[in-house]
C-alpha positions as CSV (number, residue, x, y, z in Angstrom):
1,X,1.1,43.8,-72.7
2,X,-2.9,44.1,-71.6
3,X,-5.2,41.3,-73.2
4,X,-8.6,41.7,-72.9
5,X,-11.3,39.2,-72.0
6,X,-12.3,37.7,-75.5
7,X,-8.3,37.4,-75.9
8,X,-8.2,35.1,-72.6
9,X,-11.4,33.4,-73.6
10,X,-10.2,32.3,-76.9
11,X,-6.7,31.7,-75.9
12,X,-8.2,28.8,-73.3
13,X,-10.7,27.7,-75.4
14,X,-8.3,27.2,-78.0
15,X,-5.8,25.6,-76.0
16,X,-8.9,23.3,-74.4
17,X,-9.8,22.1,-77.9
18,X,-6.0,21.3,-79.0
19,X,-5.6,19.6,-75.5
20,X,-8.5,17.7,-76.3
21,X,-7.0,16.5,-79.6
22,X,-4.4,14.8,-77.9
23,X,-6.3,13.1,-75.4
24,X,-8.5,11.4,-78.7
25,X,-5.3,10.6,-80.2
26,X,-4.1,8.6,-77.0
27,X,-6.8,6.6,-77.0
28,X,-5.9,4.5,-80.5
29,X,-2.2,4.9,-79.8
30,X,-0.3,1.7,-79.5
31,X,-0.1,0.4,-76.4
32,X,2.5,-2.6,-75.2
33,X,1.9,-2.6,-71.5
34,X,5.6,-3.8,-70.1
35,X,4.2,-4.7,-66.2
36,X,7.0,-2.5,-64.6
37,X,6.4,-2.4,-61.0
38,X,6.1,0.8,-59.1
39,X,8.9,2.6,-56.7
40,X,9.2,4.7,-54.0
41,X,10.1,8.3,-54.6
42,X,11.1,9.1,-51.0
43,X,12.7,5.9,-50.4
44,X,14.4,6.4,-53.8
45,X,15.7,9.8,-52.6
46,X,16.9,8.9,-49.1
47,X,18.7,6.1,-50.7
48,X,20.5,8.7,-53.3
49,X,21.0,11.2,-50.4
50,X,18.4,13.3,-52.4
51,X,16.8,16.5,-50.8
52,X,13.0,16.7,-51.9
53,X,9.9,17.8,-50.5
54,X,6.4,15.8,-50.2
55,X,3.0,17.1,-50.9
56,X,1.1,16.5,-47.3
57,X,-2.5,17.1,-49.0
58,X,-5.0,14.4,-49.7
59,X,-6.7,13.4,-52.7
60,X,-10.1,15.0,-52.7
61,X,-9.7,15.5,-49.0
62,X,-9.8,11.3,-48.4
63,X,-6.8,9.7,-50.1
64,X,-3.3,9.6,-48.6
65,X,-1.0,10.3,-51.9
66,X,1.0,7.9,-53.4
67,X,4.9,8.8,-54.2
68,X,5.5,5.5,-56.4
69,X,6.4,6.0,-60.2
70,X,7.5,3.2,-62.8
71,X,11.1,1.5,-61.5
72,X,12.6,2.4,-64.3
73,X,11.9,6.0,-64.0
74,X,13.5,6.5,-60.9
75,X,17.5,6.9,-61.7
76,X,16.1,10.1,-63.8
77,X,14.0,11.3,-61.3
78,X,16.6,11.3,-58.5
79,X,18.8,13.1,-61.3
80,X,16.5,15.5,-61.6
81,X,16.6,16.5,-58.1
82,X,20.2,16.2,-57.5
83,X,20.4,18.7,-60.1
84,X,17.8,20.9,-58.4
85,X,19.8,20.9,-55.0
86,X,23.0,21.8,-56.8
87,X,21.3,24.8,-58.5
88,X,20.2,25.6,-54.5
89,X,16.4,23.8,-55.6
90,X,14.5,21.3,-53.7
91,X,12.0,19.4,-56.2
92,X,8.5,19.0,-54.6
93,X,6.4,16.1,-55.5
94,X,3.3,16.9,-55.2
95,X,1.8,13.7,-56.9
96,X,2.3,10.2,-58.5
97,X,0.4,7.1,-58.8
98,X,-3.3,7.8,-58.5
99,X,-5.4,4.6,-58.0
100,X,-8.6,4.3,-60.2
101,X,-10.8,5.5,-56.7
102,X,-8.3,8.6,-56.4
103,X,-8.8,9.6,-60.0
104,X,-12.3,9.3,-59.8
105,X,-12.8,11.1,-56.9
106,X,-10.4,13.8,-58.0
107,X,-12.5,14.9,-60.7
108,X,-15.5,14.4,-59.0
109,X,-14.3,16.4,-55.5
110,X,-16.5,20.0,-55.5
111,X,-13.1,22.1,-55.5
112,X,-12.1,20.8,-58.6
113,X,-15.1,20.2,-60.2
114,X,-17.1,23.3,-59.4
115,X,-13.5,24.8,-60.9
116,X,-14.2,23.1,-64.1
117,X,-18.0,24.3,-64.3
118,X,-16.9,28.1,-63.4
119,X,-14.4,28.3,-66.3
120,X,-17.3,26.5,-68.7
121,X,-19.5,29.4,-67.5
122,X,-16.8,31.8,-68.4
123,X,-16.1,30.0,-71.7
124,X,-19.9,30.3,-72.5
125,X,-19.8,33.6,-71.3
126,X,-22.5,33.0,-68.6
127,X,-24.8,30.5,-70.2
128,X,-25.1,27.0,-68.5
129,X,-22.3,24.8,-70.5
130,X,-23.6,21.0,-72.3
131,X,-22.6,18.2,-70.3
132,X,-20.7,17.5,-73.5
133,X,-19.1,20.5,-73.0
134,X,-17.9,19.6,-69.5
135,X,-17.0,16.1,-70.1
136,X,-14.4,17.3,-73.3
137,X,-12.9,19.7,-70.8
138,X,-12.8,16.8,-67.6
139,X,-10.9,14.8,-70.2
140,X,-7.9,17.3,-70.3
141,X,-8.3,18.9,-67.2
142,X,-8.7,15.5,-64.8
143,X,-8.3,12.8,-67.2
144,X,-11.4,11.5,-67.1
145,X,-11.2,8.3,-69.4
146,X,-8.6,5.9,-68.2
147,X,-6.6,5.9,-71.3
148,X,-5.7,9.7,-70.6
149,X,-4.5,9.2,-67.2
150,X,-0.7,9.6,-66.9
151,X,-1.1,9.5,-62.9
152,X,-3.1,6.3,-63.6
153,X,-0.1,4.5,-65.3
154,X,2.3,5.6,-62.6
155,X,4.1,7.5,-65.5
156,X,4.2,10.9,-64.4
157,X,4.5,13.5,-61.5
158,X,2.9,16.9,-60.5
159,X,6.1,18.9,-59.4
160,X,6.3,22.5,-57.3
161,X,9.9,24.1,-56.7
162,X,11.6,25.4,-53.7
163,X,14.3,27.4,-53.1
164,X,16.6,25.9,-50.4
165,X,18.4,28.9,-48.8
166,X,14.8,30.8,-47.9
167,X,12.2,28.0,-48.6
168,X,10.8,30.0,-51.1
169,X,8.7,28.6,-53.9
170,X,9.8,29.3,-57.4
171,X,7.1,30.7,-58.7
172,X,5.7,30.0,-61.6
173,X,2.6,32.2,-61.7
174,X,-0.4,30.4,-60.1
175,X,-0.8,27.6,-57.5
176,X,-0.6,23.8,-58.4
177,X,-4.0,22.7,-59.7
178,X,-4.6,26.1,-61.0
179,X,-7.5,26.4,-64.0
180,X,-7.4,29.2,-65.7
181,X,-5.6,30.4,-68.8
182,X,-2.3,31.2,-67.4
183,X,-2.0,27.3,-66.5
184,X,-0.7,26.2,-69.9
185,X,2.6,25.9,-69.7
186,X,3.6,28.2,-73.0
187,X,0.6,30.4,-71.3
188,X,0.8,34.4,-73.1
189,X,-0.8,35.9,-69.8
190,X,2.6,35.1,-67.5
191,X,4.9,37.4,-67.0
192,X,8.2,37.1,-68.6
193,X,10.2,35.9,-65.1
194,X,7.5,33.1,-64.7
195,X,7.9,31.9,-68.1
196,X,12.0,31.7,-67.7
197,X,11.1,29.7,-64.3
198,X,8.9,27.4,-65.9
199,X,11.3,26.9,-68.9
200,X,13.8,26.5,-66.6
201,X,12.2,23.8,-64.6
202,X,11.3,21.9,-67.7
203,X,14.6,22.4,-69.3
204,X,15.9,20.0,-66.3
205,X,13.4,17.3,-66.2
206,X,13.0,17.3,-70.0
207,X,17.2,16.9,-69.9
208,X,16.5,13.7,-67.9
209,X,13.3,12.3,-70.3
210,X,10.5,13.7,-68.7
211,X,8.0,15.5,-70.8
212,X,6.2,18.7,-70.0
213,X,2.3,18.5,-70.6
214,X,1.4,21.4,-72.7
215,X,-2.0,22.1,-71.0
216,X,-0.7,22.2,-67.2
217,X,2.8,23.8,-65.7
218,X,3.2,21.2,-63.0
219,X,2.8,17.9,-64.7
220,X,5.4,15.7,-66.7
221,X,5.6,12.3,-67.5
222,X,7.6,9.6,-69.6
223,X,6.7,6.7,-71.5
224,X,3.2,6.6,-71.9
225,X,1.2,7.5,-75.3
226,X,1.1,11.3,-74.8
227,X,5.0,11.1,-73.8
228,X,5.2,9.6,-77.4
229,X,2.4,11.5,-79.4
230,X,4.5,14.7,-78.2
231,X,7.9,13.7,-78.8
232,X,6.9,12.0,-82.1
233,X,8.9,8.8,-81.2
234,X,7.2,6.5,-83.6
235,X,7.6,3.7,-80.6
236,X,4.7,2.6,-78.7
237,X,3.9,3.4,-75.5
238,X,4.8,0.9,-72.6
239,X,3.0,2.6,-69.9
240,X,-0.6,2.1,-69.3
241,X,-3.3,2.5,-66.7
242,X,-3.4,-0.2,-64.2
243,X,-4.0,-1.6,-61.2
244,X,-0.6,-2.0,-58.5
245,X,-0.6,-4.5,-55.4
246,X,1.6,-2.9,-53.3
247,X,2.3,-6.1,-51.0
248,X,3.1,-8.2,-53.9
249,X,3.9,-5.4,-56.5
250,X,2.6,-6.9,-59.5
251,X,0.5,-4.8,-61.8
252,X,-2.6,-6.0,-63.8
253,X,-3.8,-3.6,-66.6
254,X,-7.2,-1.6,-66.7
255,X,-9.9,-4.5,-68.4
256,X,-12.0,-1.7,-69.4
257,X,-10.4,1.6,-71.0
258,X,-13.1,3.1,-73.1
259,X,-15.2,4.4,-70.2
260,X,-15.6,7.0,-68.2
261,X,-14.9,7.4,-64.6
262,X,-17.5,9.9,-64.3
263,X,-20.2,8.5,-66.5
264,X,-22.8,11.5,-68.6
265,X,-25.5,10.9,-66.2
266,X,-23.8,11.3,-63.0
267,X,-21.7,14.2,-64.5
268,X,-25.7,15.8,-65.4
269,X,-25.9,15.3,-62.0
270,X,-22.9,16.7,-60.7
271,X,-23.1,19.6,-62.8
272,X,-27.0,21.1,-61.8
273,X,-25.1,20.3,-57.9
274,X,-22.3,22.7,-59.3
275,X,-24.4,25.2,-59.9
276,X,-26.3,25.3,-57.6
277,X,-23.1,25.7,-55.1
278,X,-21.9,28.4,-57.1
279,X,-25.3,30.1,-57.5
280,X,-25.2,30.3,-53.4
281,X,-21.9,31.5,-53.1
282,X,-23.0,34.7,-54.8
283,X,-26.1,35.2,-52.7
């Protein structure tokens, strides 16, 4: 089936604005941080005799990635990739714990930002989009408030998957960190053997408590107030954003979770550079 442009437009600006719903809602959702340490995901794995793979990108091109989730998330994590490598699957992680400086200079980095701008411009159909505008859409599409940032709370992981026999990815219909509107998970514009992958996928991690986020194909996480606003658990969340020692382990909650890492006037700023990159990228 053929959709045309106003179909895709509408389909992402609808998913944008429900996405967006759930990041307000997080924000009042009860919180009763539990001070969980973090653990290693490929020490974890060795330990378990666990075959999985390891993003070898950085964070914005500066930050080494950090392959440490919640302890207590780590028996269903090494679960979920046993599982994989008896289907003839090797999970990939391609992300966990992001410090406050990686966040921040995730959504800030030109590939992803400029990304963010161009599918603004496409929403507005051309016109140059409100920073209003941009900051609602950074909220879902790089957490930019503390209190939407799963990575920040070392509750969730960006996942790829591989086939073991030909080392293969199972595809699922776009890169990891795609934007576009084939990047929700339930996406329409997917063809029918990349949805079964992705259900498939989710089906395993979702067997072992991991929720899928709606709005990207790669990312779930457990415990934390969108894990609870989407499951409807009633129970508060015990994950928040904080800050991790990794010498001593302890972790000390965010003091300030109301604002943003990229502030209105330095995303004004950030946006007129945007432009002006994509402007010259056409000439």
């Amino acid at each position: 089936m053929s959709y045309d442009e106003s179909a895709r437009r509408n389909y992402w600006i609808e998913h944008m604005e429900r996405s967006f719903s759930l990041m307000q809602q997080m924000i009042d959702y009860p919180l009763v941080e539990c001070g969980e340490t973090l653990t290693s995901i490929p020490e974890a794995a060795l330990d378990a005799g666990v075959e999985m793979l390891f993003s070898k990108t950085k964070i914005a091109d500066r930050f080494d990635r950090i392959f440490f989730i919640r302890q207590s998330l780590i028996s269903a994590l090494m679960s979920i990739g046993a599982d994989m490598n008896n289907r003839g699957w090797i999970l990939k992680v391609e992300d966990g714990f992001r410090t406050r400086q990686m966040q921040t200079a995730l959504g800030r980095s030109p590939e992803v930002f400029d990304t963010i701008v161009s599918m603004c411009l496409w929403e507005c159909e051309g016109n140059t989009p409100s920073v209003e505008l941009l900051d609602r859409r950074a909220r879902c599409l790089v957490a930019n408030y503390p209190q939407n940032g799963t990575h920040l709370m070392g509750a969730a992981v960006d996942i790829s998957v591989w086939q073991r026999d030909d080392g293969k990815e199972v595809w699922r219909g776009a890169p990891y960190l795609d934007m576009s509107e084939s990047t929700m998970m339930d996406s329409p514009f997917v063809d029918k053997d990349i949805h079964q992958n992705r259900q498939e996928i989710t089906r395993m991690m979702e067997q072992h408590g991991f929720m899928h986020y709606p709005g990207e194909f790669w990312h779930y996480n457990q415990g934390d107030a969108a894990y609870h606003l989407l499951r409807q658990t009633a129970q508060p969340a015990i994950y928040g954003p904080i800050e991790w020692d990794a010498v001593s382990g302890t972790v000390t909650p965010f003091e300030n979770l109301t604002s943003p890492l990229t502030p209105p006037d330095t995303m004004n700023q950030n946006l007129r550079a945007a432009l002006d990159r994509l402007q010259n990228r056409k000439v």
